[in-house]
N, C-alpha and C positions, 0 to 999 in steps of 0.2 A: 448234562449227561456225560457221562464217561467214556473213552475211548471203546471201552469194548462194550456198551453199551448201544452207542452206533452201531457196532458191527452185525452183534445179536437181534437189531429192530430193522434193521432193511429191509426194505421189500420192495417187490418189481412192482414196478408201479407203470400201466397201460394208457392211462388218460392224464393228460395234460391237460392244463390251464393254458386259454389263449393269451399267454404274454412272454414276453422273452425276459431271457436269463439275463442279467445285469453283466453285465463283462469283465467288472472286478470278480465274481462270483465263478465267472466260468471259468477266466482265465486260475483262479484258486484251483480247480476240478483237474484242468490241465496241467498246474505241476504239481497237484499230487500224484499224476501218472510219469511225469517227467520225472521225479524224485522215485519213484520204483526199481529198487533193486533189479538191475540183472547179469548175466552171467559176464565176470574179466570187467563186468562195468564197461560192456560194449553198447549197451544200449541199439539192439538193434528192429527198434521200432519207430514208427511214424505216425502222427495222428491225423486225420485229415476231419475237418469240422463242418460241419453241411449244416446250412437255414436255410437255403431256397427249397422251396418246395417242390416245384415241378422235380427237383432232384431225387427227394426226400418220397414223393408219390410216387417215380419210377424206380425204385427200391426197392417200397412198398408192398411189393406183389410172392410176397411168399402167405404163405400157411402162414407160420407165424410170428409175420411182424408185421401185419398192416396196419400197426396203431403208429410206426411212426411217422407218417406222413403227415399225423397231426403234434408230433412233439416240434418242441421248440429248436430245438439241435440234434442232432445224429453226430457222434463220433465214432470214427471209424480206426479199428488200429489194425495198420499194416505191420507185419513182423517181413522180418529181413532174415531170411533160409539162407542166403547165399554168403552172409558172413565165414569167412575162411576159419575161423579161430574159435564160434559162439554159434552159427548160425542153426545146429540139430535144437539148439536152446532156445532159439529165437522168437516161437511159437509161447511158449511158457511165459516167457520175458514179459511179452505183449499182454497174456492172461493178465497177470499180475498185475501192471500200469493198471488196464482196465479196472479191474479189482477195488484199484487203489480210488480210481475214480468212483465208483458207484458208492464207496462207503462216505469218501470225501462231498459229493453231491449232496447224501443223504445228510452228512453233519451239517453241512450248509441249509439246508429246507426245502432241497433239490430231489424229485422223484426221477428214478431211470429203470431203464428194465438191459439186462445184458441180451442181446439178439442174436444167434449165430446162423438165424434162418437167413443168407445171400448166399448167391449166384457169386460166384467171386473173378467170372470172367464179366459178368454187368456191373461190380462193383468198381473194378479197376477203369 
């Protein structure tokens, strides 16, 4: 399949398979967010990667995202507001990364769905 083939066939995908992500695999997903263009090449984002569950089930609890409790990972990307030089950008920067991962998951034979349903004071 072709680059923008991928892009064109994605889709959010809510149900998971009980088995985990191989680690060469994720860690692939992770720097195609890492390799994501951003503003001055400040990069002012973070990922943080969650498999326990009890984590993943107290998340859980919006409208709509209660299917990841049963996915295999949750990443979460923190953007950085308070960059002095990038940070009004930081927000998009973050988009982006993400972006790069859902398409990159999907080249791989990885289903993700993008989530913005959190509490971001129970996320932190």
């Amino acid at each position: 399949m072709s680059p923008i083939d991928f892009v064109l066939s994605r889709r959010s995908i809510r149900r998971y398979e009980k088995k985990d992500i191989p680690s060469d695999i994720l860690e692939k997903i992770i720097e195609a967010g890492r390799q994501a263009p951003s503003a001055a090449n400040r990069q002012p984002r973070r990922f943080v990667i969650l498999t326990d569950y009890e984590i993943k089930k107290e998340l859980s609890k919006g409208l709509f995202n209660r299917f990841i409790k049963n996915s295999p990972v949750v990443i979460v990307g923190c953007a950085n507001p308070k960059d002095l030089l990038t940070g009004k950008w930081a927000s998009i920067d973050t988009a982006i990364s993400l972006q790069n991962m859902v398409v990159a998951a999907w080249s791989l034979g990885i289903g993700s769905c993008w989530i913005g349903d959190f509490k971001e004071d129970k996320v932190k």
